[in-house]
PDB file of N, CA, C and O in Angstrom:
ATOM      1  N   UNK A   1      -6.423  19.771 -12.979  1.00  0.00           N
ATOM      2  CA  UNK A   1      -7.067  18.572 -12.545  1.00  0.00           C
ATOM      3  C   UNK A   1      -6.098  17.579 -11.942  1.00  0.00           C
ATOM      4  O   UNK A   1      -5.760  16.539 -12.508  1.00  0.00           O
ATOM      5  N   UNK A   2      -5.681  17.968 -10.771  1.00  0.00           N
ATOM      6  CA  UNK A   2      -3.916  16.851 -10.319  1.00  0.00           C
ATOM      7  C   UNK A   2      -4.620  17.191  -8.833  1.00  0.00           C
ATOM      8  O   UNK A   2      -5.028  18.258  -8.375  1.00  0.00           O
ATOM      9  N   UNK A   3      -4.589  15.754  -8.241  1.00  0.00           N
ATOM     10  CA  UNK A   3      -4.596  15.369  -7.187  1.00  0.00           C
ATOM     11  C   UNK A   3      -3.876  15.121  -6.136  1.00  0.00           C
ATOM     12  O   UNK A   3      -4.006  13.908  -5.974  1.00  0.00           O
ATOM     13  N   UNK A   4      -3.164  15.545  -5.284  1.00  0.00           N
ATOM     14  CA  UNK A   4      -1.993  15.553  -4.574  1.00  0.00           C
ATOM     15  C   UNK A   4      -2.604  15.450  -2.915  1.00  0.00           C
ATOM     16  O   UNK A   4      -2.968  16.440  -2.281  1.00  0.00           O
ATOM     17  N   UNK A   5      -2.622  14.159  -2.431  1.00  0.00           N
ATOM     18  CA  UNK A   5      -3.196  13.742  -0.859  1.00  0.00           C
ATOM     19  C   UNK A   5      -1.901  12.870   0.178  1.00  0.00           C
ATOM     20  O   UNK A   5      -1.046  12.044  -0.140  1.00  0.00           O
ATOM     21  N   UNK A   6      -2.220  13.451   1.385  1.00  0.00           N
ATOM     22  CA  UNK A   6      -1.733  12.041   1.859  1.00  0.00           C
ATOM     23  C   UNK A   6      -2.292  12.043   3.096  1.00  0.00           C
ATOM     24  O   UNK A   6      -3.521  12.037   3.179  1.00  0.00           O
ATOM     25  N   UNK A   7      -1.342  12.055   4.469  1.00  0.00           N
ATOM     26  CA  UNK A   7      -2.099  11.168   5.554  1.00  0.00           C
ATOM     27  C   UNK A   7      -1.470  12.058   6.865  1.00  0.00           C
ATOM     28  O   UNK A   7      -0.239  12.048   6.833  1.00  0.00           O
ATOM     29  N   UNK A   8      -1.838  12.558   7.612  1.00  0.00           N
ATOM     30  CA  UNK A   8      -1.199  13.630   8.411  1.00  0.00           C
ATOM     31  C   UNK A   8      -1.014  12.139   9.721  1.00  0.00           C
ATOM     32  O   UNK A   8      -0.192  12.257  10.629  1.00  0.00           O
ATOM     33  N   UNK A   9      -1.679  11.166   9.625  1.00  0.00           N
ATOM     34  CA  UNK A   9      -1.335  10.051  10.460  1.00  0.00           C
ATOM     35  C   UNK A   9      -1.429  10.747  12.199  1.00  0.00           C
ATOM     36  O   UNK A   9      -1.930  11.857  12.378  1.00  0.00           O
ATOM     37  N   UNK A  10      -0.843   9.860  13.433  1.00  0.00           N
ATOM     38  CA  UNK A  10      -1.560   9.439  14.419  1.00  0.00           C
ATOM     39  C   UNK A  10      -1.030  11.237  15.051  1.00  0.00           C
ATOM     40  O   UNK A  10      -1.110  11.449  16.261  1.00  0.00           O
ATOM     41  N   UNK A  11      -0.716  11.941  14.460  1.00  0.00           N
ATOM     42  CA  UNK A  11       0.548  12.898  14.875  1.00  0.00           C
ATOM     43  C   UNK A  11      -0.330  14.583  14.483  1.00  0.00           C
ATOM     44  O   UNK A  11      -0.043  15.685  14.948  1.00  0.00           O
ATOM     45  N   UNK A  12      -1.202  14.305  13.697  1.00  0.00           N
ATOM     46  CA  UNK A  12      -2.014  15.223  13.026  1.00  0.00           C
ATOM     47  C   UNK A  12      -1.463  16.358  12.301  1.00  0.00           C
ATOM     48  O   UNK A  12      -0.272  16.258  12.005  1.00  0.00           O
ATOM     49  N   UNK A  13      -2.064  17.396  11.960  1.00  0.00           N
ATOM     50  CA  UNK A  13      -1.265  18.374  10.908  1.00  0.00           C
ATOM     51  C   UNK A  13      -0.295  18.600  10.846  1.00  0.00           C
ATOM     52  O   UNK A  13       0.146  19.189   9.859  1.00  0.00           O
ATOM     53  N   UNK A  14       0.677  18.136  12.140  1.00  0.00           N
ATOM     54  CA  UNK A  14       1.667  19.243  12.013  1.00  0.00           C
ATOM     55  C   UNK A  14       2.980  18.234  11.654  1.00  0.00           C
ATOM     56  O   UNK A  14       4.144  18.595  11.828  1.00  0.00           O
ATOM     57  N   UNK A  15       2.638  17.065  11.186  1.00  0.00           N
ATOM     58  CA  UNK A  15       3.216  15.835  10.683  1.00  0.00           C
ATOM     59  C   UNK A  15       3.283  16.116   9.143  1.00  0.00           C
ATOM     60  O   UNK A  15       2.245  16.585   8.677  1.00  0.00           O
ATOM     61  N   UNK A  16       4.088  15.958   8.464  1.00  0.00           N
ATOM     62  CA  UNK A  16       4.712  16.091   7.165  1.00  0.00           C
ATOM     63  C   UNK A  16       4.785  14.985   6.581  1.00  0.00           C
ATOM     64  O   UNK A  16       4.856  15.054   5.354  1.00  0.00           O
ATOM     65  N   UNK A  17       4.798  13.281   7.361  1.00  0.00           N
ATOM     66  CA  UNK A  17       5.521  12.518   7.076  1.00  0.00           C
ATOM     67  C   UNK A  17       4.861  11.563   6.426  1.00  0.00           C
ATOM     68  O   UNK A  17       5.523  10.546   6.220  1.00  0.00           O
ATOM     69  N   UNK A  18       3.334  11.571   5.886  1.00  0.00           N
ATOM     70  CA  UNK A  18       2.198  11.026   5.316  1.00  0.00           C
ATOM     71  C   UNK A  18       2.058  11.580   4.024  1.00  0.00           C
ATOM     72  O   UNK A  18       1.267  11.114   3.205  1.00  0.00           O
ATOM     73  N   UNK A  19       2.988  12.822   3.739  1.00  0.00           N
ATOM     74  CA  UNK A  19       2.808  13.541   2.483  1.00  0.00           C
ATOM     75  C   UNK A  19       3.424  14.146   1.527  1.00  0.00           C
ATOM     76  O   UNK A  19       4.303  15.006   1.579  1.00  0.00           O
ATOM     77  N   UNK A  20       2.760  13.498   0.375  1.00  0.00           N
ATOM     78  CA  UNK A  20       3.947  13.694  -0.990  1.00  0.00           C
ATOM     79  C   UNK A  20       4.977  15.335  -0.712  1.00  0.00           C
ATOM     80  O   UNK A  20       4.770  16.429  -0.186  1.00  0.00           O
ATOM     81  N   UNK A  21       6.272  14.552  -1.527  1.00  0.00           N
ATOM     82  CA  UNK A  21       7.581  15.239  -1.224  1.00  0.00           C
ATOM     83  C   UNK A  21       7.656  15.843  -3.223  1.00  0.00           C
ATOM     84  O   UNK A  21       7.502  14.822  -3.892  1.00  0.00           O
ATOM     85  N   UNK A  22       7.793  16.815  -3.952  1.00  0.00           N
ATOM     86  CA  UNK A  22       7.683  16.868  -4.700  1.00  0.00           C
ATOM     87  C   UNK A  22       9.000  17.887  -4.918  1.00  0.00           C
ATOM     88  O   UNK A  22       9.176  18.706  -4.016  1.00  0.00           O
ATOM     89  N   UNK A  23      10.163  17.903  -6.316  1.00  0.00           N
ATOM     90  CA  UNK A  23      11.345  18.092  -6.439  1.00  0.00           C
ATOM     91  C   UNK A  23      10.969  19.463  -7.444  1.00  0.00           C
ATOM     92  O   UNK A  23       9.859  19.994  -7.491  1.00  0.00           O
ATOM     93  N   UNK A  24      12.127  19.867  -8.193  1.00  0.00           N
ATOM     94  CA  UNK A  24      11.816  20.552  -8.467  1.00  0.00           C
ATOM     95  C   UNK A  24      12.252  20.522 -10.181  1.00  0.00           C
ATOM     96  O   UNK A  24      13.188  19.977 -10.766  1.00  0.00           O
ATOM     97  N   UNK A  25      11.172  21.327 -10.636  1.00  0.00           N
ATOM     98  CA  UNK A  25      10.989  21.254 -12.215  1.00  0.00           C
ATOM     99  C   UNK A  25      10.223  19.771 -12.514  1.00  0.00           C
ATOM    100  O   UNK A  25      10.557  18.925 -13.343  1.00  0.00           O
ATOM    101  N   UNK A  26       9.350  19.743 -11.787  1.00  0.00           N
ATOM    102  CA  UNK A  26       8.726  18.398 -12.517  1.00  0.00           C
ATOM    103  C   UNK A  26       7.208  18.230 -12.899  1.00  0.00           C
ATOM    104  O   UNK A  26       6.410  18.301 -11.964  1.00  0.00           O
ATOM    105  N   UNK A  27       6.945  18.113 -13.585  1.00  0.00           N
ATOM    106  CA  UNK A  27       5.846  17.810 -14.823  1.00  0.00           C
ATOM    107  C   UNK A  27       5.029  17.450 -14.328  1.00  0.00           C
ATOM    108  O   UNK A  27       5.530  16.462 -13.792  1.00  0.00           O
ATOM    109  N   UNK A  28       3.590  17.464 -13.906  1.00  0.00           N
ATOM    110  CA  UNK A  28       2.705  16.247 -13.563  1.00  0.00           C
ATOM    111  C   UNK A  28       1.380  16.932 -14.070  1.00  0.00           C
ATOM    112  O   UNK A  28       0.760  17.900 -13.630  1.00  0.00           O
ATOM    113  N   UNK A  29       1.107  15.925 -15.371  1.00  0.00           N
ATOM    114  CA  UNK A  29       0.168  16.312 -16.364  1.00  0.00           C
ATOM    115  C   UNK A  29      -1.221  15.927 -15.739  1.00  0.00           C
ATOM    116  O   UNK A  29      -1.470  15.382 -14.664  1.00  0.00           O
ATOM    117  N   UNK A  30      -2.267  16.492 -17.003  1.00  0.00           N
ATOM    118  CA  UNK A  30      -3.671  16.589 -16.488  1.00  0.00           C
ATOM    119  C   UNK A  30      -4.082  14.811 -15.661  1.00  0.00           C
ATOM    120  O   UNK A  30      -3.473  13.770 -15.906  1.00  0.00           O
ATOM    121  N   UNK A  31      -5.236  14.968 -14.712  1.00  0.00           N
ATOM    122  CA  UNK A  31      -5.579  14.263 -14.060  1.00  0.00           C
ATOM    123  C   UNK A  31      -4.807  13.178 -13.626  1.00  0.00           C
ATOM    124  O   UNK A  31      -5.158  11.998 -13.602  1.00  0.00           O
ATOM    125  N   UNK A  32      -3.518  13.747 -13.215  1.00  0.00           N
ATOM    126  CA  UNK A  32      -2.893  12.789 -12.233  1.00  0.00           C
ATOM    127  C   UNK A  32      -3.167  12.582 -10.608  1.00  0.00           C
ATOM    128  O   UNK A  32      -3.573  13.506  -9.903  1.00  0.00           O
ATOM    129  N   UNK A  33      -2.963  11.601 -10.240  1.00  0.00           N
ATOM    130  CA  UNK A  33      -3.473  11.473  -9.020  1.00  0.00           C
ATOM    131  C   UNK A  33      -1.731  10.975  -8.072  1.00  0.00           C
ATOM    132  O   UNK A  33      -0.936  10.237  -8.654  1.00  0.00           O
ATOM    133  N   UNK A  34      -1.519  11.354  -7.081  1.00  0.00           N
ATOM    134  CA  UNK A  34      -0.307  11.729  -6.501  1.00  0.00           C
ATOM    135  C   UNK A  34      -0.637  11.173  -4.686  1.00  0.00           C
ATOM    136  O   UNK A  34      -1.223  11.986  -3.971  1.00  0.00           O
ATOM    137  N   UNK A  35      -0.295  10.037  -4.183  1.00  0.00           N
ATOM    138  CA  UNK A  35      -0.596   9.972  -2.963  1.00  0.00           C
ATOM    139  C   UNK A  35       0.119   9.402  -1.816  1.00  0.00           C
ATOM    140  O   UNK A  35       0.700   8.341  -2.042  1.00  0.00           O
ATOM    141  N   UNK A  36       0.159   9.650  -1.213  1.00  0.00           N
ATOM    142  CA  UNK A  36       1.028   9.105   0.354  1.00  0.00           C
ATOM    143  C   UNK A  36       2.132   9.715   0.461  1.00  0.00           C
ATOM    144  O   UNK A  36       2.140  10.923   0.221  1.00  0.00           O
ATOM    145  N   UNK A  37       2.978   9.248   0.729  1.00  0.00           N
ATOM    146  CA  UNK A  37       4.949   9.790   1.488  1.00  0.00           C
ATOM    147  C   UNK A  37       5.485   8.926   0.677  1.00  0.00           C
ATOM    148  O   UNK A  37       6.031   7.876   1.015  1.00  0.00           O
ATOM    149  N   UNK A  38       5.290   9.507  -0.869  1.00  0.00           N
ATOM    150  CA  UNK A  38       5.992   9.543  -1.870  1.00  0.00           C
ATOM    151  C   UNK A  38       7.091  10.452  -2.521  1.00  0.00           C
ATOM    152  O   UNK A  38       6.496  11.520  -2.664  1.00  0.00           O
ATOM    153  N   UNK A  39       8.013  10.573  -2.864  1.00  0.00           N
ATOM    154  CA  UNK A  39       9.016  11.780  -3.321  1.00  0.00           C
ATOM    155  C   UNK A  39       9.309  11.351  -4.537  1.00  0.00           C
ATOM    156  O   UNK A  39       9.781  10.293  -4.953  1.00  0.00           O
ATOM    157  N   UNK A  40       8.860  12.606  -5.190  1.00  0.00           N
ATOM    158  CA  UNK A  40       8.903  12.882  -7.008  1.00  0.00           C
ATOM    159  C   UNK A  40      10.849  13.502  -7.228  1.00  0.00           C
ATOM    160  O   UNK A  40      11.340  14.538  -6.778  1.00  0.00           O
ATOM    161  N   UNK A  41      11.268  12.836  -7.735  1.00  0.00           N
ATOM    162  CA  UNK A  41      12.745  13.462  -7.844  1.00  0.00           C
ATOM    163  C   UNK A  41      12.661  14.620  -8.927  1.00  0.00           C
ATOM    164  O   UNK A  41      11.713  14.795  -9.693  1.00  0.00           O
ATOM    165  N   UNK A  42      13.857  15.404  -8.852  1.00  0.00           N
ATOM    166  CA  UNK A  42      13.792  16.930  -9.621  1.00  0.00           C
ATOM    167  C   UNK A  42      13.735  16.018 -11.233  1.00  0.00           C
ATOM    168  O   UNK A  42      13.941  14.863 -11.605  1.00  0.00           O
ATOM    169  N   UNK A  43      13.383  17.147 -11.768  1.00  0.00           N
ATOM    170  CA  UNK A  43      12.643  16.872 -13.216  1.00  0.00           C
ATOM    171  C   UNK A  43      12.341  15.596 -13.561  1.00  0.00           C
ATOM    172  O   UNK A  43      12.926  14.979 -14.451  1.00  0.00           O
ATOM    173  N   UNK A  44      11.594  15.237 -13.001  1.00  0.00           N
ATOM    174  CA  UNK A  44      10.683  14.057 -12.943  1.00  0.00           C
ATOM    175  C   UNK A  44       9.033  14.591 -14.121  1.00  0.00           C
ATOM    176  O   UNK A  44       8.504  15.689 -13.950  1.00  0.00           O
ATOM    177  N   UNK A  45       8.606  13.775 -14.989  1.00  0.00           N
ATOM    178  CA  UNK A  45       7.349  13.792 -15.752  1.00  0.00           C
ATOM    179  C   UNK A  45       6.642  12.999 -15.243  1.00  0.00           C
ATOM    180  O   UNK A  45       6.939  11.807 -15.325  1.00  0.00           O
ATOM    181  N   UNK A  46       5.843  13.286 -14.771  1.00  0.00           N
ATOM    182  CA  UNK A  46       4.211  11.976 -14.543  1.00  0.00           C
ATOM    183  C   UNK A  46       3.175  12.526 -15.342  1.00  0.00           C
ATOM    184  O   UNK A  46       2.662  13.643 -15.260  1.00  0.00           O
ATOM    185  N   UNK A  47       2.847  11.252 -16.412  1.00  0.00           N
ATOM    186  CA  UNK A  47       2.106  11.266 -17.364  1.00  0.00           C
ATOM    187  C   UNK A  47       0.580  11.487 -17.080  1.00  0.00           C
ATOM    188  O   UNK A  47      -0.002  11.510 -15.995  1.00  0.00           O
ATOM    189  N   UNK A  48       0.047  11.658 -18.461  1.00  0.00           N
ATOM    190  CA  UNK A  48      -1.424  12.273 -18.303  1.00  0.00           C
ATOM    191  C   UNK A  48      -1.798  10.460 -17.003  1.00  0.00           C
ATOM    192  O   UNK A  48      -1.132   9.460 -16.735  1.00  0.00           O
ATOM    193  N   UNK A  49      -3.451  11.071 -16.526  1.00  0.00           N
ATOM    194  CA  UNK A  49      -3.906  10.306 -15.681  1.00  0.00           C
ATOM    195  C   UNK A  49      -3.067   8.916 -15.162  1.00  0.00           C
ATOM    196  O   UNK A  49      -3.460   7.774 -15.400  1.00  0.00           O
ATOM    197  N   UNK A  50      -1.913   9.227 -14.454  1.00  0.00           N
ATOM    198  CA  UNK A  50      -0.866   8.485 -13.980  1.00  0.00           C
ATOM    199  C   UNK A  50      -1.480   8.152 -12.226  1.00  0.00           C
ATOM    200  O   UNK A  50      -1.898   9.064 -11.514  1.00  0.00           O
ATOM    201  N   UNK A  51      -1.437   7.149 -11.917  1.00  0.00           N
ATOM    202  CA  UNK A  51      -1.616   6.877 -10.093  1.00  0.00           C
ATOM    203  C   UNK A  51      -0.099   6.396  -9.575  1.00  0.00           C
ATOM    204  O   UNK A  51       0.466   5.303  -9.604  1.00  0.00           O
ATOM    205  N   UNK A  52       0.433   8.158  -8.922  1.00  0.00           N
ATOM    206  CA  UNK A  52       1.528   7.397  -8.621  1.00  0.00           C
ATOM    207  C   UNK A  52       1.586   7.132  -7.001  1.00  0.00           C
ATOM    208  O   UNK A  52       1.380   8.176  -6.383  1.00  0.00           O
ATOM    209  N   UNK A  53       1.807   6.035  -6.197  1.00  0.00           N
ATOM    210  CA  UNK A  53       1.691   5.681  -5.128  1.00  0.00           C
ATOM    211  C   UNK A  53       3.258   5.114  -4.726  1.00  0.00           C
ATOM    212  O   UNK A  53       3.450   4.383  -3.754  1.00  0.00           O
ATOM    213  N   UNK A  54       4.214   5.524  -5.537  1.00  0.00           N
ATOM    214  CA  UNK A  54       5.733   4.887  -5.264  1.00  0.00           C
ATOM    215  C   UNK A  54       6.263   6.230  -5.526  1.00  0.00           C
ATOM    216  O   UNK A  54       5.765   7.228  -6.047  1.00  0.00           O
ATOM    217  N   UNK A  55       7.449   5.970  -5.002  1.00  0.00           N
ATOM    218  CA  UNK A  55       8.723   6.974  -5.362  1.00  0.00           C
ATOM    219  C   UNK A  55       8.680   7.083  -6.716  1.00  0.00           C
ATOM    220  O   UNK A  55       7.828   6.335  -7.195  1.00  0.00           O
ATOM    221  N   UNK A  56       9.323   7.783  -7.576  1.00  0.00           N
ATOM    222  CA  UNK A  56       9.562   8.633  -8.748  1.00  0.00           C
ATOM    223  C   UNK A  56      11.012   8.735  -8.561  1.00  0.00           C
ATOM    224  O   UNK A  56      11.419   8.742  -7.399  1.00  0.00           O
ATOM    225  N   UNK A  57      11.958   8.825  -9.638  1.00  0.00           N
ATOM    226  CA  UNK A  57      13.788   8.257  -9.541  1.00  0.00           C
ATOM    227  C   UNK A  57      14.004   9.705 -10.524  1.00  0.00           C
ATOM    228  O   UNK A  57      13.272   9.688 -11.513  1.00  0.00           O
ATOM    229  N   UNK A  58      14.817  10.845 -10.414  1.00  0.00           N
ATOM    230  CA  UNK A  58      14.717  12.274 -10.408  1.00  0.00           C
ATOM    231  C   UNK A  58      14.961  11.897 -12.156  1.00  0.00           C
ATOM    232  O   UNK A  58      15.599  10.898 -12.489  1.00  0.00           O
ATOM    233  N   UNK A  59      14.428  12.738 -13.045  1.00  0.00           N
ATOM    234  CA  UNK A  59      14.501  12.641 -14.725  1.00  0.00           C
ATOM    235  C   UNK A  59      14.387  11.389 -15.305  1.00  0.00           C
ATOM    236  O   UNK A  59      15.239  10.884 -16.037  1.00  0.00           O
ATOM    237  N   UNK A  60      13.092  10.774 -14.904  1.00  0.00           N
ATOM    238  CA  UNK A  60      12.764   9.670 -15.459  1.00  0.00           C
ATOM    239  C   UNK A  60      11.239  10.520 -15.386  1.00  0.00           C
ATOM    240  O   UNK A  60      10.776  11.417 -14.681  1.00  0.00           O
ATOM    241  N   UNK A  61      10.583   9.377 -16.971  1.00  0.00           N
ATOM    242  CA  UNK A  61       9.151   9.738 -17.025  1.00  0.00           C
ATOM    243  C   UNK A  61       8.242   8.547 -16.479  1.00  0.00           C
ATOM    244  O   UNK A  61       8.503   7.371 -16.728  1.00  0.00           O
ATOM    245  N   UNK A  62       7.251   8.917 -15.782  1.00  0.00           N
ATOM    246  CA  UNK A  62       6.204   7.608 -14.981  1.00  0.00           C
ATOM    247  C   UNK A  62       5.589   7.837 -15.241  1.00  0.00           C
ATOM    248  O   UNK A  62       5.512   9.065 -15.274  1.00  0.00           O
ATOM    249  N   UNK A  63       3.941   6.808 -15.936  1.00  0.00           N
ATOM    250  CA  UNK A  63       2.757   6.834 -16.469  1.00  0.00           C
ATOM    251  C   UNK A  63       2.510   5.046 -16.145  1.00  0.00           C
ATOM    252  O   UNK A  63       3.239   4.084 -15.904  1.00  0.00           O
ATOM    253  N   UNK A  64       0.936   5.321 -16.320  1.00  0.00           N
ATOM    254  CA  UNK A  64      -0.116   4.072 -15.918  1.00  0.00           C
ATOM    255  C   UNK A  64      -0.415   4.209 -14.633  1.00  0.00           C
ATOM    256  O   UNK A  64      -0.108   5.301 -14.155  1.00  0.00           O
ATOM    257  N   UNK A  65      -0.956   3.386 -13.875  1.00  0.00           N
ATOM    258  CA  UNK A  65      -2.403   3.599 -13.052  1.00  0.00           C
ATOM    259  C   UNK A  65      -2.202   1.796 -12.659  1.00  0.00           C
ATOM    260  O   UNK A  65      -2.909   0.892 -13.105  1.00  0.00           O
ATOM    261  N   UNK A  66      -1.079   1.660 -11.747  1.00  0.00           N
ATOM    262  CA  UNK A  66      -0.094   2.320 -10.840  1.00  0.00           C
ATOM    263  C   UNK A  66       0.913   2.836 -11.864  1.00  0.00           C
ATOM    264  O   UNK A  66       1.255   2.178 -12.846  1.00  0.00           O
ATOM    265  N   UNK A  67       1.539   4.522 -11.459  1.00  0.00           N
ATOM    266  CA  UNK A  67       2.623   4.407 -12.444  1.00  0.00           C
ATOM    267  C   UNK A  67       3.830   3.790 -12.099  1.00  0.00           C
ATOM    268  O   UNK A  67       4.048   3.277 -11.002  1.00  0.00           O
ATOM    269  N   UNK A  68       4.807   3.852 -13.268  1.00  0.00           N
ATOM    270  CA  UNK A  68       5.955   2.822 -13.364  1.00  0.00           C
ATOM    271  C   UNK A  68       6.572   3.971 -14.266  1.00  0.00           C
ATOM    272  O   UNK A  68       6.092   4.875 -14.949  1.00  0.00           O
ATOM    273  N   UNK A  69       8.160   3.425 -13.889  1.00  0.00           N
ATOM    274  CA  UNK A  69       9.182   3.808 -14.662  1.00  0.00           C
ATOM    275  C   UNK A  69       8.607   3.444 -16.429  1.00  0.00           C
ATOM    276  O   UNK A  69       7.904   2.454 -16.632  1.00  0.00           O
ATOM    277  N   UNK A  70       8.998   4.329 -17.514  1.00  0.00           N
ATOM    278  CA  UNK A  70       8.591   4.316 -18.617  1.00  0.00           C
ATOM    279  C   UNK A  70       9.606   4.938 -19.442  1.00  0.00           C
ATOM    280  O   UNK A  70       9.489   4.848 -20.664  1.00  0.00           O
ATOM    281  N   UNK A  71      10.636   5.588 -18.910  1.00  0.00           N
ATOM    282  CA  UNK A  71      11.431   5.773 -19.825  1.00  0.00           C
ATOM    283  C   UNK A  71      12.803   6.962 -19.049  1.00  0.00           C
ATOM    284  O   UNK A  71      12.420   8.066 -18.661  1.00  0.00           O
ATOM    285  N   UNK A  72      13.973   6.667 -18.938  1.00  0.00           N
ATOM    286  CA  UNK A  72      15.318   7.504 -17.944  1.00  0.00           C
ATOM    287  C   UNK A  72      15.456   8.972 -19.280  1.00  0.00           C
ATOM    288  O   UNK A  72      15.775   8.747 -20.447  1.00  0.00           O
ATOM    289  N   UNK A  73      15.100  10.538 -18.677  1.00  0.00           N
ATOM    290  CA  UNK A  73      15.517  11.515 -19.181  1.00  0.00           C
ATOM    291  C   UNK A  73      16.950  11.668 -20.321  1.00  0.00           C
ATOM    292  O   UNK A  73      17.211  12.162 -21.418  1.00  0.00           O
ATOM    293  N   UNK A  74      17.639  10.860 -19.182  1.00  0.00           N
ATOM    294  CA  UNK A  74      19.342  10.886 -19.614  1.00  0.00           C
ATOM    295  C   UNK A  74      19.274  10.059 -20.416  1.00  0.00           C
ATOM    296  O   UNK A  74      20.183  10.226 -21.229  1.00  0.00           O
ATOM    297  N   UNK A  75      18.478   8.952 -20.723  1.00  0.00           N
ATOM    298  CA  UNK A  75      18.989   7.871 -22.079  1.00  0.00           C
ATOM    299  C   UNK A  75      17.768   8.673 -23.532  1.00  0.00           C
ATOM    300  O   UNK A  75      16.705   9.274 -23.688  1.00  0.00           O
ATOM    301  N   UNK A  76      19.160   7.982 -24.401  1.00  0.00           N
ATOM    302  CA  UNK A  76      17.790   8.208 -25.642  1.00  0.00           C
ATOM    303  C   UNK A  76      16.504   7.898 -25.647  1.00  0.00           C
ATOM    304  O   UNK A  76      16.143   6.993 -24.896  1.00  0.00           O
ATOM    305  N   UNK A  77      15.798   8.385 -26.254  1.00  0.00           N
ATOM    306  CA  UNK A  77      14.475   7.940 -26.748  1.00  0.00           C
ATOM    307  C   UNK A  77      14.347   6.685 -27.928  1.00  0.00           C
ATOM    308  O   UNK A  77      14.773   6.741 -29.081  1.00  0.00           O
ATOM    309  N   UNK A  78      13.617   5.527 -27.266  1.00  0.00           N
ATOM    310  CA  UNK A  78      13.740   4.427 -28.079  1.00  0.00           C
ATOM    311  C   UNK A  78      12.953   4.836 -29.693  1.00  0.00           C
ATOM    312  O   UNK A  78      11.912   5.442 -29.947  1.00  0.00           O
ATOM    313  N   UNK A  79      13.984   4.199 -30.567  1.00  0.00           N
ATOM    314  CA  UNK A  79      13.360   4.105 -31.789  1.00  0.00           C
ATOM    315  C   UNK A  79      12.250   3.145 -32.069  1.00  0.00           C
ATOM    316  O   UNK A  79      12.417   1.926 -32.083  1.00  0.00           O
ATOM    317  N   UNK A  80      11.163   3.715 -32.280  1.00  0.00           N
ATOM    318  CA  UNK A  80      10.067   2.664 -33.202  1.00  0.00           C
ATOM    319  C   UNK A  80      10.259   2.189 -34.369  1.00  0.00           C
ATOM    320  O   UNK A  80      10.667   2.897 -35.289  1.00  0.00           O
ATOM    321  N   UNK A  81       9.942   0.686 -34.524  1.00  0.00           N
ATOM    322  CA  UNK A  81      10.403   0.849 -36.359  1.00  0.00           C
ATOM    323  C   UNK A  81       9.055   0.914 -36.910  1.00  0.00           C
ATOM    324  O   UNK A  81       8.113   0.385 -36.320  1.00  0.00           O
ATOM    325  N   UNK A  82       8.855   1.821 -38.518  1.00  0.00           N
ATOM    326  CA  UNK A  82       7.680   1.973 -38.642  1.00  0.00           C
ATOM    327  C   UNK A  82       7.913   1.518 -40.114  1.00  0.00           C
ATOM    328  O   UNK A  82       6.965   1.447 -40.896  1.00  0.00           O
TER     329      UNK A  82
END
């Protein structure tokens, strides 16, 4: 259920430049929606039902509707206090 569109623009099919650029090893969970001449960097996660309409920064995770940076691969995982 992942949505992946963009825009072949004034140039028609044979134009690339309207449409998501996607890296490699990267995640993009159920009902995400993925659109325009955006580029997902390599191991990149986009979270369940995420709208991503921006670039993606390569091993970082993005979620929300617009998504957003949410958390860098390479840094720890924040502690909750419980």
């Amino acid at each position: 259920g992942v949505s992946i569109g963009g825009d072949t623009g004034p140039h028609g099919p044979a134009s690339l430049t309207g449409w998501p650029v996607i890296g490699d090893d990267v995640t993009i969970a159920l009902d995400s929606i993925i659109l325009g001449p955006v580029t997902i960097g390599d191991g990149a996660v986009v979270g369940v039902r995420s709208l991503v309409v921006k670039d993606v920064p390569a091993r970082s995770v993005v979620a929300g509707s617009p998504a957003r940076v949410v958390r860098k691969l390479d840094e720890p995982a924040p502690i909750s206090p419980n």
